[in-house]
Structures are given as structure tokens and as C-alpha cells.
Steps between C-alpha positions, in 0.01 A plus 500: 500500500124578541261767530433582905196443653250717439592621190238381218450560123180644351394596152307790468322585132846433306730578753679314762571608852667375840421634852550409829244416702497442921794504634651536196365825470669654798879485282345604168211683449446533167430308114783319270383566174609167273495472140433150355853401487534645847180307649630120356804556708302580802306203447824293468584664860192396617592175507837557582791524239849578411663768289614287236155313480400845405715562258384122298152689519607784371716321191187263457252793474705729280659405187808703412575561872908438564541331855693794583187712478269297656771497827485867484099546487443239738770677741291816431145400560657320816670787589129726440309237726759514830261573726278217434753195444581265843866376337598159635933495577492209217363750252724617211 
């Protein structure tokens, strides 16, 4: 999976935020704010990525995280972003 075209990532003072611009813009029309966390996976998706490569992230970034956790939060931010992911039928 990937973010969709037109979607891109900005940092603004401490803060991270996602909008859609062009033609983007027509479906959403609004800001995804990201935490830190929250803006590594979107650059993951950026470059296109799986769930489960997620997940390693998430385990490699944050000691004391159980797997089972890190499926859950990645399922959630995923979940959060809908409207800006382009999922490929391989995805998982």
C-alpha cells in the first residue's frame, strides 16, 4: 500500500500535517494531523509498504512494544489515514 497521489507530508513549527492537494483535493478537503510516530509510517507509505513492514518499524522504534500492539496501532493509524492510502490487492 501507498499514499495516493497528491497527498504530501509537511512539517509545520513542531507539528506534522497531510493534505491533499489538486485533484486530490476534490475527495478530501481538509489536514491529517500526524504525530511523529504517525508521520514515519506515512513516510514508509510513501514509498510503498506493507502492514507487517509496519509493524518491524514499530517493534524497532519502541522498546517494550508486544507485536500484538504494534498490529493494533498500525491497524489504527491505517484505519485514521483511509482516505489518503491507494491499497494495492497484494497488500495485507
Amino acid at each position: 500500500m501507498k499514499i495516493k497521489k497528491g497527498f504530501i507530508l509537511r512539517k509545520l513549527g513542531t507539528e506534522h500535517m497531510a493534505v491533499a492537494i489538486g485533484e486530490a483535493s476534490k475527495e478530501f478537503n481538509g489536514m491529517i494531523r500526524l504525530n511523529n510516530t504517525g508521520a514515519m509510517y506515512w513516510q514508509e507509505l510513501e514509498k510503498g509498504t506493507t502492514k507487517e513492514t509496519l509493524v518491524a518499524k514499530t517493534l524497532e522504534q519502541y522498546e517494550g512494544v508486544d507485536e500484538d500492539t504494534a498490529h493494533r496501532d498500525v491497524e489504527e493509524f491505517l484505519d485514521s489515514i483511509s482516505v489518503a492510502l491507494d491499497y494495492d490487492l497484494q497488500d495485507n
